[in-house]
N, C-alpha and C positions, 0 to 999 in steps of 0.2 A: 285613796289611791293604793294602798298596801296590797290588793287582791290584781292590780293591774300587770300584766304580764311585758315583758321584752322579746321581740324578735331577734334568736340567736341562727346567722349562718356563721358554720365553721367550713373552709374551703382549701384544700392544696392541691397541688399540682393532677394531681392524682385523680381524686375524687370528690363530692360532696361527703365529707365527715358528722355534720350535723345539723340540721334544718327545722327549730323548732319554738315554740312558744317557751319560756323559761322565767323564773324569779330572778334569778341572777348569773351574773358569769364571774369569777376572779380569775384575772389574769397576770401571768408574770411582765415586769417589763425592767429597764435598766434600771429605775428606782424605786423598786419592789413592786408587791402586787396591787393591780387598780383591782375595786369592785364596780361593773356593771349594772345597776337595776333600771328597769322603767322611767322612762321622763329622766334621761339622764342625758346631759348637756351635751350637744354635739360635741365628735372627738376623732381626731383621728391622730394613733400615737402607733409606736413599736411595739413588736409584742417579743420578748428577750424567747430562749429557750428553758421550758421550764414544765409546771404544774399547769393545766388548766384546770378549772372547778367549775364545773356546769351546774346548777340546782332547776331540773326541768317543773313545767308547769304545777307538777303532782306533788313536789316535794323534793323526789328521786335527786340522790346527788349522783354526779358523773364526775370520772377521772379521768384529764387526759395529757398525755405528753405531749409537748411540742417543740419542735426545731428554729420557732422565731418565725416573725412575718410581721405582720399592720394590722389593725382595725380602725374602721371605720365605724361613729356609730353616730346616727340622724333617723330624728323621726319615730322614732321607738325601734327601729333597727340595730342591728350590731355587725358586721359583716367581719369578719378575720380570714384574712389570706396567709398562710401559713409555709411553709417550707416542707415542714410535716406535722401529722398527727396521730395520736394512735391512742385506743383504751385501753385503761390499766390491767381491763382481762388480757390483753392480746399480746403485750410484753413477754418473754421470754427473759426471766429475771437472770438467768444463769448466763445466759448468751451476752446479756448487756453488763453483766460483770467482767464477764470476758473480756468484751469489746473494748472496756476502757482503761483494763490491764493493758490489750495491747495498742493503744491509743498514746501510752502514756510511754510504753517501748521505744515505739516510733518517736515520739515525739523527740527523745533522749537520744537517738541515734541519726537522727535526718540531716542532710545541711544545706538544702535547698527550702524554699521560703512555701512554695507550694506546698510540697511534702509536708509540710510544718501543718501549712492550713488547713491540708487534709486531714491529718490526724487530729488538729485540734477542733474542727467538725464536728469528728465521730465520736470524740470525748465529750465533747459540751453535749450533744444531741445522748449521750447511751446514761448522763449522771443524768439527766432530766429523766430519764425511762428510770429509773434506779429510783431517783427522788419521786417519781408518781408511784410507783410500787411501794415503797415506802409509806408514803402519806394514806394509802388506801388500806394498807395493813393498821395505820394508827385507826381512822375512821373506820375501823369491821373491829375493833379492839373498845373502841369506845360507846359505837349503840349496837 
């Protein structure tokens, strides 16, 4: 069964992100990351904000950041609903540095509870873009 593949949809509000045959997925969640493969027990859990790691059919590894959501996974499926997604080509590493200096501004000066949540959002969602940026530079550093 080693040669046997999983069906990964990745899905947000937005758009279809990724529809495809794959070896595995690891995913972040509140108590660290699950791995995904074939014939893998039905499940349906959280998915935290963080790293996703696709490894598609071919081998190909993928990076991608996410905002949090659910998967579902039955049947040799995997279905993840997500808040957001994005690949690690498509970051703006300087911009997401940015964002969570001023995430971190706001955070320090707000004093309503909203405001708070807001800013703590865009901070948890821009270190997750920062930590896949990260994590992709190790993996091009190492094969």
């Amino acid at each position: 069964m080693a040669n046997k593949n999983l069906r990964f949809v990745l899905i947000s509000p937005e758009a279809s992100i990724f529809d495809g045959d794959v070896k595995y997925v690891g995913l972040p969640t509140a108590d660290g990351e699950i791995g995904i493969m074939a014939d893998h027990l039905p499940l349906v859990t959280i998915i935290s904000s963080g790293v996703i790691s696709v490894k598609d059919a071919s081998g190909k590894e993928h990076l991608l950041s996410t905002g949090g959501g659910f998967i579902e996974i039955k049947n040799n499926i995997a279905r993840a609903f997500v808040q957001s997604a994005e690949f690690a080509d498509s970051i703006d590493e300087q911009r997401a540095i940015a964002a969570v200096k001023q995430a971190k501004e706001i955070m320090d000066s707000v004093e309503d509870e909203i405001s708070l949540a807001d800013a703590s959002s865009i901070l948890e969602r821009n270190i997750a873009r920062i930590k896949t940026i990260e994590r992709k530079k190790k993996y091009r550093n190492v094969h």
